[in-house]
KOLNUVO-247163 format. One line per 8 residues: their letters; for each residue x, y, z of C-alpha. Coordinates in Angstrom, 1 decimal, padded with zeros to 4 digits, always signed. Example, Ala and Ser with C-alpha at 12.3 -4.5 7.8 and 13.67 -1.06 7.14 Angstrom:
REM residues 2
AS) +012.3/-004.5/+007.8; +013.7/-001.1/+007.1
END
This chain:
REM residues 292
XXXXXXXX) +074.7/+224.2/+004.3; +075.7/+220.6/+002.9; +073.2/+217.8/+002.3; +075.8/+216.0/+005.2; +075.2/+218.9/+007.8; +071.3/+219.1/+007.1; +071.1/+215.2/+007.8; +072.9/+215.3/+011.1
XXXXXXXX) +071.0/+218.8/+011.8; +068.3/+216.4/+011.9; +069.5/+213.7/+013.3; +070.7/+216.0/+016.5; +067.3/+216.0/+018.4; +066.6/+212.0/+017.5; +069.0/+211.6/+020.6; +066.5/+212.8/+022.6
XXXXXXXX) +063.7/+210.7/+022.0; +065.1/+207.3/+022.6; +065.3/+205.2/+025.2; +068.2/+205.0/+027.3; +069.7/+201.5/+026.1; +069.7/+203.0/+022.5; +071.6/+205.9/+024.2; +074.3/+203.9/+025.4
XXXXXXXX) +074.3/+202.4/+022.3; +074.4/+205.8/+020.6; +077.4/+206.8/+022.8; +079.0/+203.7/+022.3; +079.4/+204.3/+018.7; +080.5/+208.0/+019.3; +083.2/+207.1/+022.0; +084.4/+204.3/+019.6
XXXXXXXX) +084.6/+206.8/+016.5; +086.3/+210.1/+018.9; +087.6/+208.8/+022.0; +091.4/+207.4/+022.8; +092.2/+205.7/+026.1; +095.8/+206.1/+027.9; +095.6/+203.9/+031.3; +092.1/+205.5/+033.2
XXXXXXXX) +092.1/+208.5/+031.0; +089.4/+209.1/+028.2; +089.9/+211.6/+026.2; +086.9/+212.6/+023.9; +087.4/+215.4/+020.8; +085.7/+216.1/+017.3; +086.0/+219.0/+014.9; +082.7/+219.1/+015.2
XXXXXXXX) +081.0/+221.3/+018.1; +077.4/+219.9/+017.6; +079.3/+215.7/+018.3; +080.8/+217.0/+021.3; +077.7/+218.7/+022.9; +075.8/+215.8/+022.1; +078.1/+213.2/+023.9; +078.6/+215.8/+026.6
XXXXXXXX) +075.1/+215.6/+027.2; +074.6/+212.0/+026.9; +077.5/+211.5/+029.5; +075.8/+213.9/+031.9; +072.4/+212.5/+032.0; +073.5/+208.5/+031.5; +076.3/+209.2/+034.1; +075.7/+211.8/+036.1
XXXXXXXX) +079.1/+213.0/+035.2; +079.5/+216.6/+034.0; +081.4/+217.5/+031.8; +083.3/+220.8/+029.8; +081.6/+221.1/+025.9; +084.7/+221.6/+024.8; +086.9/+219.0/+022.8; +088.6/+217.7/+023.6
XXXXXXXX) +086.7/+216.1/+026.8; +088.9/+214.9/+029.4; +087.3/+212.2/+031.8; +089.8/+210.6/+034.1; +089.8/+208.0/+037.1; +086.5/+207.0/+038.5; +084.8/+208.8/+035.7; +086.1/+206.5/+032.9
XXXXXXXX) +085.4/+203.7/+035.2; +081.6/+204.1/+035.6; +081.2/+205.0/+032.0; +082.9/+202.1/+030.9; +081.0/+199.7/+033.7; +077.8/+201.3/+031.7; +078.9/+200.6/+028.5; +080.5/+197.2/+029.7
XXXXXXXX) +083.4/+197.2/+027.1; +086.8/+196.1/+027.6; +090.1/+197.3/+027.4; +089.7/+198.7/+023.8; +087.0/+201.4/+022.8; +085.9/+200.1/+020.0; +085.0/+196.1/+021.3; +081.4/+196.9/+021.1
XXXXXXXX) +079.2/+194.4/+023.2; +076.5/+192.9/+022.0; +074.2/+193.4/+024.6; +074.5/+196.9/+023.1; +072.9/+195.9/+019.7; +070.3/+193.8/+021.3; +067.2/+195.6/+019.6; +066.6/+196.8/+016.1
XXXXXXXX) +066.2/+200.9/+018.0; +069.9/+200.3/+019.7; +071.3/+198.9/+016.3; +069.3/+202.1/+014.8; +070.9/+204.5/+017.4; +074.5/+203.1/+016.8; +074.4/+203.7/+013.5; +073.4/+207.2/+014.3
XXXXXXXX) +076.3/+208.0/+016.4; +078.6/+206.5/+013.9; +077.4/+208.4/+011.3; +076.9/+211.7/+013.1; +081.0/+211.3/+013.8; +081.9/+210.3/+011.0; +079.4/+209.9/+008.1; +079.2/+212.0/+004.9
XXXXXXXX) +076.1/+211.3/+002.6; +076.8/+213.5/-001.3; +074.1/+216.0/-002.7; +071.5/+213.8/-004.0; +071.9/+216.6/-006.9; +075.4/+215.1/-007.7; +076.8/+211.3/-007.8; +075.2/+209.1/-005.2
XXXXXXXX) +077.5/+208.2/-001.9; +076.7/+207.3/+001.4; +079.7/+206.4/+004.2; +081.0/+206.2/+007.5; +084.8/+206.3/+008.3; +086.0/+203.9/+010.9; +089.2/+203.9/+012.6; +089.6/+200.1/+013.1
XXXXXXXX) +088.2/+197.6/+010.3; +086.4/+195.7/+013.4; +084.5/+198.7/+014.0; +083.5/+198.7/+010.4; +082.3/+195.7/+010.3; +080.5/+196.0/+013.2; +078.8/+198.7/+011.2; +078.6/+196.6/+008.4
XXXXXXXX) +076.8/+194.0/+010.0; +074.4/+196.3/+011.1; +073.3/+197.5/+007.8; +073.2/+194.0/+006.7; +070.9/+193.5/+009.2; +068.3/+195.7/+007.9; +069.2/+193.9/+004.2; +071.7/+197.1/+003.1
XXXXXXXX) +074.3/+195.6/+001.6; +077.5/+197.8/+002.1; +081.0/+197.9/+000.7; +084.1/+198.3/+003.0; +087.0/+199.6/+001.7; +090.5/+200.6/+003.5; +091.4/+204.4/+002.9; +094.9/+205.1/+004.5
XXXXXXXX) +094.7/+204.5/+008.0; +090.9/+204.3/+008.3; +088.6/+201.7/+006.9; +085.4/+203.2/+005.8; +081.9/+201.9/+005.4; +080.0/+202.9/+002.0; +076.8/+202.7/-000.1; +076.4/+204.2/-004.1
XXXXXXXX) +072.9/+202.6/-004.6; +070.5/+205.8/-004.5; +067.4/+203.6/-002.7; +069.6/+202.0/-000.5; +070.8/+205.4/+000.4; +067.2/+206.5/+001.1; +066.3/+204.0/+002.9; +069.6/+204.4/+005.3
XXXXXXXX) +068.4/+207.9/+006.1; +065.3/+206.9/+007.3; +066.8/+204.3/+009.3; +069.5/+206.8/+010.9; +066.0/+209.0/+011.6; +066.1/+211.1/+009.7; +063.0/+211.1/+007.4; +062.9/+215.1/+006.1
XXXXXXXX) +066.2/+214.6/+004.5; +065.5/+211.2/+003.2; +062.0/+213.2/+001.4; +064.3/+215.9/+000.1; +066.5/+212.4/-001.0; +063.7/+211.5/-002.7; +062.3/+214.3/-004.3; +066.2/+215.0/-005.9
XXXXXXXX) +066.1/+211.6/-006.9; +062.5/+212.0/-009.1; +064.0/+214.9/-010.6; +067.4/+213.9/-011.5; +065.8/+211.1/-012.5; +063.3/+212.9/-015.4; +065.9/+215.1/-016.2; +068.0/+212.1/-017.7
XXXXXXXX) +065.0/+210.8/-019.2; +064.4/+214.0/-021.1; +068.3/+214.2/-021.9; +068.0/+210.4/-023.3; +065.1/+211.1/-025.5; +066.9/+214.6/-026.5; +069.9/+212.9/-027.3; +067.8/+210.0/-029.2
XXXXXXXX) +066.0/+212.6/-031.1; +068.6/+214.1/-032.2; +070.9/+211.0/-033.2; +067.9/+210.3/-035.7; +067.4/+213.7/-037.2; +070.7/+213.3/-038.0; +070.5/+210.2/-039.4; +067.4/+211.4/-041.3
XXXXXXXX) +069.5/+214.0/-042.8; +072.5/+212.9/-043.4; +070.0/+210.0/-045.7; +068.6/+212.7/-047.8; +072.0/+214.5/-048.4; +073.1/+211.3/-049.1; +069.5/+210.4/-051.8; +070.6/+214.3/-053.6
XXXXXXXX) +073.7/+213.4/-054.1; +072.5/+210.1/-055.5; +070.1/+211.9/-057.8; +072.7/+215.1/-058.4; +075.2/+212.4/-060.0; +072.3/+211.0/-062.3; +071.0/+214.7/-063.3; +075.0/+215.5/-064.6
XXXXXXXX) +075.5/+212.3/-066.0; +072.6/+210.8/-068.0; +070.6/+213.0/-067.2; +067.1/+212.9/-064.7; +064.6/+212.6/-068.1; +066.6/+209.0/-068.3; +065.0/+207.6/-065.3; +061.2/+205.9/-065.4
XXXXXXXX) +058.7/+207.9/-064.6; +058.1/+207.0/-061.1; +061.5/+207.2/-060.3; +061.6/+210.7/-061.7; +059.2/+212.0/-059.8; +060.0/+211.1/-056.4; +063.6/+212.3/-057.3; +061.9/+215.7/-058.0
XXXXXXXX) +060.1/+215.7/-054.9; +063.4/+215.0/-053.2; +065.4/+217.8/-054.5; +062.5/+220.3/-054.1; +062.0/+219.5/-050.6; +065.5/+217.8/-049.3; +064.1/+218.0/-045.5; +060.8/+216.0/-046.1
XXXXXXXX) +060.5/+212.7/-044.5; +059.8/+209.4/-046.1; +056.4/+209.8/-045.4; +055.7/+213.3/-046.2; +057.3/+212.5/-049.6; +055.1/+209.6/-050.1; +052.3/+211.6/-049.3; +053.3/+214.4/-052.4
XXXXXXXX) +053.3/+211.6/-054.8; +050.6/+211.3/-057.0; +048.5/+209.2/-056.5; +050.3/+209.2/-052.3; +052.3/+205.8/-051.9; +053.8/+204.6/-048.3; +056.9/+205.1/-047.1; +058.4/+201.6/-047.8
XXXXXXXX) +057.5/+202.3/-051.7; +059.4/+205.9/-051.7; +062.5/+204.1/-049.4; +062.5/+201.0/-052.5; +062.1/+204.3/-055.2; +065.3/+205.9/-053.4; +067.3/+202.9/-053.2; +066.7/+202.3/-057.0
XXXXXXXX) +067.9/+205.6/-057.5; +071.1/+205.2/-055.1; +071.8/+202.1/-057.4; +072.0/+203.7/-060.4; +073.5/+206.4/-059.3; +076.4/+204.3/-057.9; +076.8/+202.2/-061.4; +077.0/+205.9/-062.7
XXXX) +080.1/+206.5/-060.1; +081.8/+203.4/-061.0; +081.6/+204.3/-064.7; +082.6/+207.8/-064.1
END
């Protein structure tokens, strides 16, 4: 099952629990999202079975009107009339009143049936993306608004013939879930989040690691081949003793770090002294190049 289905799983017994105004506001959204109006005919339909049972059975207990679960739902005459008196819109479906978003729960409940219609939320395993497709960009902003409201700040975009609704910021995301009511999903949100999250930390310092081990060696083949091109040419019994020695040291162990090579020196010296030994030697050696 996708992380989209799980959240709207979840979201399907919310409905329940609300009051009736954040019903109608519910239904509003999911009549404006599915429904098309010719004359005094609505006709409701959705791909998905779990929308249409829902508004079915919001129809039948705001309205007393009952109603086929199948889509698409055909509500004719007097019908459409009483649920359009109770949801007091006007001519077009999607002219949401106001008195519909009065309270923060109807607001809340709106966004739910947008998003049960026509929201997708990614994986939080994969690239973060949060939206809701609208088909009218006054719709959208109405949605917009909303999440503005509760200080998300959406993008709005136009996509063909629809204009959708969307979010890419993963706590902005999270917190959208919880607001739609869905907190279990916005957890599971979460917990994804955490772990994508040290995963890239360990990949950073992997990938750090290893960008200065090979920096590290590519120094030392870099100090052999300094001291190589000295030993063929003047040979190394031509360089001062303390110079000599940490070449030595160098070619016997060409993995050693600075410090560990400065520690093998006798008596030890620091790392800054065996980097100043190495650079001497990387001068000569390249006065021995130029002469060569």
């Amino acid at each position: 099952m996708s992380f989209s289905k799980k959240v709207k799983k979840e979201l399907e017994a919310v409905t329940d629990e609300v009051s009736q105004d954040c019903k109608r506001a519910q239904l509003a959204a999911m009549t404006a999202c599915t429904g098309e109006t010719d004359g005094d005919i609505l006709k409701i339909s959705s791909d998905n079975d779990m929308v249409i049972d829902i508004m079915a059975k919001l129809i039948r207990e705001l309205y007393n009107i009952e109603t086929v679960n199948t889509s698409p739902i055909i509500i004719s005459g007097n019908e459409h009339a009483i649920i359009r008196e109770g949801l007091k819109t006007d001519s077009d479906i999607r002219d949401i009143p106001v008195m519909l978003l009065k309270s923060t729960c109807c607001k809340k409940a709106f966004l739910r049936g947008a998003f049960l219609c026509n929201g997708s939320v990614n994986t939080p395993e994969g690239a973060y993306h949060f939206e809701i497709s609208s088909p009218s960009k006054k719709f959208a902003g109405i949605i917009k608004d909303i999440l503005f409201s509760f200080e998300i700040d959406s993008k709005l975009i136009e996509r063909k013939s629809h204009y959708v609704v969307y979010l890419k910021d993963s706590s902005e995301i999270a917190d959208v879930l919880n607001i739609l009511g869905a907190p279990l999903s916005q957890m599971e949100f979460y917990n994804a989040m955490i772990l994508k999250s040290v995963r890239n930390d360990i990949n950073r310092k992997v990938n750090c690691e290893t960008a200065n081990l090979n920096k590290t060696v590519a120094a030392a083949m870099k100090q052999i081949s300094d001291i190589e091109i000295i030993r063929d040419t003047a040979g190394l019994d031509t360089l001062p003793a303390s110079l000599l020695e940490t070449a030595l040291l160098r070619l016997e162990i060409p993995d050693a770090s600075l410090n560990d090579l400065g520690l093998l020196h006798n008596p030890p010296i620091g790392r800054s002294g065996v980097n100043h030994r190495l650079k001497s030697i990387s001068k000569l050696a390249d006065e021995y190049r130029y002469n060569k």
